[in-house]
Steps between C-alpha positions, in 0.01 A plus 500: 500500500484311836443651822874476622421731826445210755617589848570143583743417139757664409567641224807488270586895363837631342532883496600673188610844421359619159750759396270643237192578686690517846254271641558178682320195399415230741503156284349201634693216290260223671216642308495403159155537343398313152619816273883384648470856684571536860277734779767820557377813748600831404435790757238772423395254234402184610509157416574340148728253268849545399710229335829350620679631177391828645622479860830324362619834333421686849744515787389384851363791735688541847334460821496899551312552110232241553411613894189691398420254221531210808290642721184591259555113408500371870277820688213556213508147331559289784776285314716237694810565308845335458716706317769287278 
């Protein structure tokens, strides 16, 4: 995975609810890495991969459900983000 927390570029995120672990997933679609997997974020458990199959069968998050999962993303990580 890339370093995608650069103040100075944003970076593109969608917000998903994940209805069977009540999480929210951050997905960054920009970053594809060679195993066709793309970087996600999942709170109180950290960066890894998730496919686009996966996040297709997910519904998007509302601004109120991904707040927290925003602001460890922007506050701890430093990300530039632009949510789509």
């Amino acid at each position: 995975m890339r370093n995608l927390a650069i103040k100075d570029e944003q970076t593109d995120v969608v917000f998903y609810f994940e209805e069977e672990y009540q999480t929210i997933l951050a997905y960054f679609p920009a970053d594809l890495n060679s195993n066709k997997m793309n970087s996600c974020y999942v709170r109180h458990e950290g960066h890894s991969e998730c496919s686009s199959e996966y996040v297709a069968k997910l519904r998007k998050a509302t601004p109120d459900e991904y707040a927290e999962t925003l602001a460890d993303l922007t506050d701890i990580y430093g990300y530039n983000l632009n949510i789509l």
